[in-house]
N, C-alpha and C positions, 0 to 999 in steps of 0.2 A: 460587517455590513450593518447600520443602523438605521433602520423603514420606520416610518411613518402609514402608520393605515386611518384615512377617511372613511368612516362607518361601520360600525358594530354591527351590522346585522350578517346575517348567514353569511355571504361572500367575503367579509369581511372578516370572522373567524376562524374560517376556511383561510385563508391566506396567511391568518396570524400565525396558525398550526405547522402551515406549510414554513415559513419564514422562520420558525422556532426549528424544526426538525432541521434546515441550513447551518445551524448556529447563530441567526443572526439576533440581533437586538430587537426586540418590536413594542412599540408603541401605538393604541390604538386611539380614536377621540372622535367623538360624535357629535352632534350638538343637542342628542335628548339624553338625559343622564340616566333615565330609566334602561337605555337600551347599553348602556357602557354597566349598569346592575343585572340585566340580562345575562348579558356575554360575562361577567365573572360566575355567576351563580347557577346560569339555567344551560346555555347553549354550550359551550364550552367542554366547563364537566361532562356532558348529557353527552356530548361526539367524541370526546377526547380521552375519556376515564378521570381528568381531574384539570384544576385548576391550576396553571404557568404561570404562578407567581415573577417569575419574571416580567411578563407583561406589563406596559405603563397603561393604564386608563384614563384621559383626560377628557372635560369639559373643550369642545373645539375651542373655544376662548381661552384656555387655558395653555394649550400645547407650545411648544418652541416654535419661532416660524424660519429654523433655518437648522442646520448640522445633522442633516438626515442624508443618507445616502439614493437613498430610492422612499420613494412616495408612492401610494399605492392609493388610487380614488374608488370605493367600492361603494360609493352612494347611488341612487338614482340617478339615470340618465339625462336627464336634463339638468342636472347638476355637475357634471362630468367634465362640461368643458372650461367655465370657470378656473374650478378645482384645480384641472390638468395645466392649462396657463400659469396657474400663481404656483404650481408643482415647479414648473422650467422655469420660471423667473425668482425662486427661491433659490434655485442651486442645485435641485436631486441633477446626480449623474445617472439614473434611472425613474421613469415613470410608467407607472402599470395602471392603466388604465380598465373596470370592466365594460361587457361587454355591452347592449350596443358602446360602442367608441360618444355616440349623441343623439341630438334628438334628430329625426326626418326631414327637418329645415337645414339641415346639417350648418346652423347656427355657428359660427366658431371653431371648425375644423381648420380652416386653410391658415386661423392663425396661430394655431396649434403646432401644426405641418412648419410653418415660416419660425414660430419662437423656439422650436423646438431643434431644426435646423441650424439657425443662428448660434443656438446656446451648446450643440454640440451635444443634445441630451439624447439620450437611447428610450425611446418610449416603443411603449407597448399594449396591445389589444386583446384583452381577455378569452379568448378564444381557446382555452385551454386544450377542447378534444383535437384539436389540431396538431400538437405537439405531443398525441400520449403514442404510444408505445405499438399500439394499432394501428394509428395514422400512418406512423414511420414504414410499418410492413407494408401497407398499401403502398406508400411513396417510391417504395424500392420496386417493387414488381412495375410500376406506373416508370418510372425513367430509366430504369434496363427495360424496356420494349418485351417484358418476358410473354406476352401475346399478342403482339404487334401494333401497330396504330391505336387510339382510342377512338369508337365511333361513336358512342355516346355516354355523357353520364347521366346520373342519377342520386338525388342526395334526399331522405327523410328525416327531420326532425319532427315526428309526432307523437306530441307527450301532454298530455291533462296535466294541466296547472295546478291539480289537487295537492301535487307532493309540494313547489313551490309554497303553497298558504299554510301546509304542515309544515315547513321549518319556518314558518312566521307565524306562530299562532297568535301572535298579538294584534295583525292584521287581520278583519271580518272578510273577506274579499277584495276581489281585483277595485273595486269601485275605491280602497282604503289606502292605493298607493298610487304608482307611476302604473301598474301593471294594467291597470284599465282604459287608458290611455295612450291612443296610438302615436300622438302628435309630440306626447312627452317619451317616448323612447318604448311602449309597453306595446302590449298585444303580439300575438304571432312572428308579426314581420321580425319584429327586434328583440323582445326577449328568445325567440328560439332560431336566432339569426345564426347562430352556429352552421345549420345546414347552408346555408349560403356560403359563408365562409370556406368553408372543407369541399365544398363543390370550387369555387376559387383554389385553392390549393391542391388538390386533385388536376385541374386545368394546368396551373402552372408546371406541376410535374409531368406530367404526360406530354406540354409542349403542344398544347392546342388553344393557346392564349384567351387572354382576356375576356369578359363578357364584356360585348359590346350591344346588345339587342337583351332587350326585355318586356318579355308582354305579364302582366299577372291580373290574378284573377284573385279578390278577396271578400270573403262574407263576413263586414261591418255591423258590431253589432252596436244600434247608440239608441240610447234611451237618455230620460234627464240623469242617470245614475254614472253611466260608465260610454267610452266611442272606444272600441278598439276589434280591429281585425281577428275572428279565432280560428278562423282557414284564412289561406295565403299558399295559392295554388303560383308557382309562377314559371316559365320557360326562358329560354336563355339561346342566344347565340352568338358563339366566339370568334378571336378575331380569326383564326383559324377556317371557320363557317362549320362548328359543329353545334348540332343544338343538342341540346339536354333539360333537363327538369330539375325545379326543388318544391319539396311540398314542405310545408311548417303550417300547425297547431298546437291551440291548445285543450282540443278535446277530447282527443283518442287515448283510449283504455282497453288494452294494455298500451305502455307505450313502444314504439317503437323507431329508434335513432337505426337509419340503416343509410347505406350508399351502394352503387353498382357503378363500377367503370364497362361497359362491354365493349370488348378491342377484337380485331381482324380475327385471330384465332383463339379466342377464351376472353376468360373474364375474372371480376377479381371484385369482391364482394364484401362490405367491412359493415361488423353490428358490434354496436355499443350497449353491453347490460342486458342482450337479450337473452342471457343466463346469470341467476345472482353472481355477481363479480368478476363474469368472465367476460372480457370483450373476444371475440372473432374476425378472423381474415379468413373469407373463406374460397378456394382461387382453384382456375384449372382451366384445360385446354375446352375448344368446341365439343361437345359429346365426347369429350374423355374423364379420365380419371378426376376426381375432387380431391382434394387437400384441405386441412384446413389448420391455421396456428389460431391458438388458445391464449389469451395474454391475464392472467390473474390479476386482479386489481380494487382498490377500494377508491370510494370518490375522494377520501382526502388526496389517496397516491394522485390524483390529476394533478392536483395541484403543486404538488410537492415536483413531477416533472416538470409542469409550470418554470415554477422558481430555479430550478436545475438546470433547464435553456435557457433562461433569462442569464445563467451565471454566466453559461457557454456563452450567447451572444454577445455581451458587454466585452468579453477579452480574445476578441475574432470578428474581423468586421467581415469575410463572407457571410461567416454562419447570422450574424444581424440582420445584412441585406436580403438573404435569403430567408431569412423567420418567417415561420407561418404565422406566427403573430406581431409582426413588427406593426409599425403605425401605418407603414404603407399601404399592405397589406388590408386592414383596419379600417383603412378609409377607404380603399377600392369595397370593402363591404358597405359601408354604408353610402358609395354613392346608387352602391344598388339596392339597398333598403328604401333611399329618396326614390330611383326609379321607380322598384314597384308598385310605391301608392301613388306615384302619378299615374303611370299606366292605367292604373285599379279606377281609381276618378274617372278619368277621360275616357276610358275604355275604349283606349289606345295602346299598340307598343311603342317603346320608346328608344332610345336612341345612348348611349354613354361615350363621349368623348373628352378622352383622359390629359388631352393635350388644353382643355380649359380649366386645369385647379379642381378645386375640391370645394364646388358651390353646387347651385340648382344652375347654373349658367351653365353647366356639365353635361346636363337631362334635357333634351329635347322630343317633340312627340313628332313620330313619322306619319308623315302625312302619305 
């Protein structure tokens, strides 16, 4: 496999690492040269123990604009969709997209969806925690019924954006990229959209469909410096009619990525990192006995899973259709990240009807 990675910054090394541990060929290219000097000299070495001379570094103006197998866009989210288009109209038989999938206007998704389609290409939505190893134990208890129905869930991502500006340290704060910025893909809603996502995925497995209903509640912070959401409180109800919660921040210290399905007799409970390296499942009957599986892991391993179901999916088109991170997937999160900050605006809930495409023509507010 020969990848193409767009942007050297963190997400983007992370991926190189992962792609290199595949065997595969990789090429990165940015369009600031200082950050393609980064990544060989500072970030790299510093996460990795040494520098992969194998790796190509180009100048984006520089790079080949074709004989790449999978393309990999790890820039800024308002940059994403472009990228991703000229990704399928070059030829990759694979595109990874991270995560948000775009920005709130969701700008360029449906023809994303359409060229991608047409072109027969396998794309994909950053959503790593959804595919690790923890998720999967949750998945399995959640579609063997091992505690009957799901009656509600429950998804946290809240995590202080402090560690984020620590593997950037080149960036002075949120106000110095996309992350301060709710309209370009940043803030709450979308950089820790993950929880959204994996409450999506959790639904699907359990077989209590869709979110169709969404009310959310966000505390905006805008000044002449920075607009972006750092609470993003919001409820959900499925086509199923079950409601459930997702909370996402960027404040809370410690942090803590957690989920709860609670089903007719038990429940089944998954935390991410809230022991150094170890994720948890932690699962059991009503007032009976606890269990709990341990899954050891480092943050590169996400990724390195990551690329390991990308390989599975590309040669199995259930295991594709079925991806918790395929595009479809992807864009059912962010028609509900556009929800959200409608709702949030109007303070109103709203409405998601999946049979109009992948536009704001999707998002209507219940009167």
């Amino acid at each position: 496999m020969k990848v193409k990675i767009f942007g050297a910054g963190s997400i983007g090394n992370h991926l190189a690492q992962a792609s290199r541990r595949m065997g595969w060929s990789v090429d990165i290219c940015d369009i600031d040269r200082d950050a393609l000097v980064r990544t060989k000299n500072d970030i790299y070495p510093a996460r990795y123990g040494n520098w992969d001379k194998e790796i190509g570094l180009y100048h984006t103006s520089d790079i080949a604009i074709s004989g790449y197998d999978m393309i990999i866009v790890g820039t800024p989210p308002d940059s994403h969709m472009e990228l991703a288009i000229s990704a399928v109209k070059e030829g990759a038989k694979i595109v990874l997209v991270e995560k948000p999938l775009s920005t709130p206007d969701l700008s360029g998704v449906q023809e994303l969806f359409e060229e991608a389609n047409n072109a027969g290409c396998h794309v994909f939505v950053g959503y790593d925690h959804a595919i690790s190893k923890s998720a999967s134990i949750v998945y399995k208890h959640l579609q063997d019924k091992a505690f009957g129905e799901v009656i509600t869930l429950d998804v946290e991502f809240r995590e202080f954006w402090g560690g984020i500006f620590k593997a950037h340290p080149w960036l002075d704060g949120p106000h110095d990229s996309y992350l301060g910025f709710w309209e370009r893909g940043g803030g709450a809603c979308g950089e820790h959209s993950h929880a959204i996502n994996l409450f999506q995925n959790f639904a699907y497995k359990s077989n209590i469909g869709r979110i169709t209903e969404v009310s959310a509640f966000m505390d905006y912070v805008d000044n002449d410096n920075v607009n972006y959401d750092r609470n993003c409180l919001m409820t959900f109800r499925t086509e199923k009619k079950i409601v459930g919660r997702v909370v996402q921040d960027v404040v809370t210290q410690p942090t803590r990525k957690w989920a709860r399905a609670q089903c007719e007799n038990g429940f089944v409970e998954w935390f991410c990192g809230n022991k150094d390296g170890i994720d948890e499942v932690v699962y059991g009957e009503n007032n009976g006995r606890i269990k709990i599986d341990e899954v050891i892991k480092t943050r590169p391993d996400d990724f390195y899973e990551e690329m390991k179901h990308i390989e599975s999916a590309i040669t199995n088109k259930e295991i594709y259709e079925k991806s918790p991170i395929s595009l479809q997937r992807g864009l059912e999160t962010m028609l509900v990240i556009a929800a959200a900050h409608i709702s949030s605006k109007n303070n109103r809930s709203v409405s998601i009807d999946y049979n109009r495409g992948f536009s704001l023509d999707a998002i209507s507010i219940i009167n």
